[in-house]
C-alpha positions in Angstrom: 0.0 0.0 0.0 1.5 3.5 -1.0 0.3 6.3 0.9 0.8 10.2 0.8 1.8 12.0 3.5 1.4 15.9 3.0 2.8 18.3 5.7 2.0 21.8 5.9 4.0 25.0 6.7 2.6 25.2 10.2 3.4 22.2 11.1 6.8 20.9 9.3 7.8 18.1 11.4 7.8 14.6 9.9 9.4 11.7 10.9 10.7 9.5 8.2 11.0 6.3 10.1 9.4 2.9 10.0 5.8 2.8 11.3 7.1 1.0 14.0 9.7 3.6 15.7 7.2 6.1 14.5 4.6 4.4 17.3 7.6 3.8 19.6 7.4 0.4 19.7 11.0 -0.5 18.8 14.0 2.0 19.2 17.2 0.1 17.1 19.7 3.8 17.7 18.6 6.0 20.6 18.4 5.2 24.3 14.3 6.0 24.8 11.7 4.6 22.1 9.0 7.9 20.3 9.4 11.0 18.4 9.7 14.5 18.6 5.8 15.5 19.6 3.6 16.9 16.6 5.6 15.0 14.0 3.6 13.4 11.4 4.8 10.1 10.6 5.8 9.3 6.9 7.7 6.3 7.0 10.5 6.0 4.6 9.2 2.9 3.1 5.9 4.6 1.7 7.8 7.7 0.7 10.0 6.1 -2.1 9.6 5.0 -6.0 10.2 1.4 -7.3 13.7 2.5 -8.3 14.2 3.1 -4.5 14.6 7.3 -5.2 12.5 9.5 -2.8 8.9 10.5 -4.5 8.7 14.1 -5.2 7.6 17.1 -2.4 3.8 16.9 -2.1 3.5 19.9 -0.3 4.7 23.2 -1.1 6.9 22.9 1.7 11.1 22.1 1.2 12.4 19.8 3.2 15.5 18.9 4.2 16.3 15.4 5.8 17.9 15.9 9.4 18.9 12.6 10.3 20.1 13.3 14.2 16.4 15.1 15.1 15.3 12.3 17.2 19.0 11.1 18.7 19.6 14.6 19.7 16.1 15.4 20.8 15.8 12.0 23.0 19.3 12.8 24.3 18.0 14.9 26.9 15.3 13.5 29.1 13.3 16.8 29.9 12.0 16.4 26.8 8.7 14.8 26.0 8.8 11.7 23.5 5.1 10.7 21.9 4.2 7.1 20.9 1.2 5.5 20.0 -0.1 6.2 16.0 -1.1 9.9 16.1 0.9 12.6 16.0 0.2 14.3 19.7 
């Protein structure tokens, strides 16, 4: 199943992992299991052609992959982490 996943200027925040870290149900890098709260989940996987290339921008929105978002945002504990399948 391909879905699309189309984030808005207000809020920019999507996390790119598997549906699985998304929901914080495994955690294979960081120390704590979630994501940084408010960010829509777009897993990789649904995101890319049959080439394996990344599908073009939906939104009018450019992106920029930061990679270390969750690692550095999990890294200190006063922050909140959200789990579960929506993105509150």
């Amino acid at each position: 199943m391909t879905s699309t996943v189309t984030i808005s200027a207000a809020e920019p925040r999507a996390a790119l992992d598997s549906a699985e870290r998304y929901r914080g149900e495994t955690e294979p890098v960081d120390p704590r299991a979630g994501r940084v709260p408010g960010a829509v989940g777009a897993p990789t996987g649904d995101n890319r052609d049959a080439a394996g290339g990344f599908l073009p921008a939906v939104a009018g929105v450019d992106a920029a992959l930061h990679p270390g978002s969750w690692s550095a945002w999990s890294a200190d504990p006063e922050r909140p982490a959200a789990t579960g399948p929506h993105p509150g």
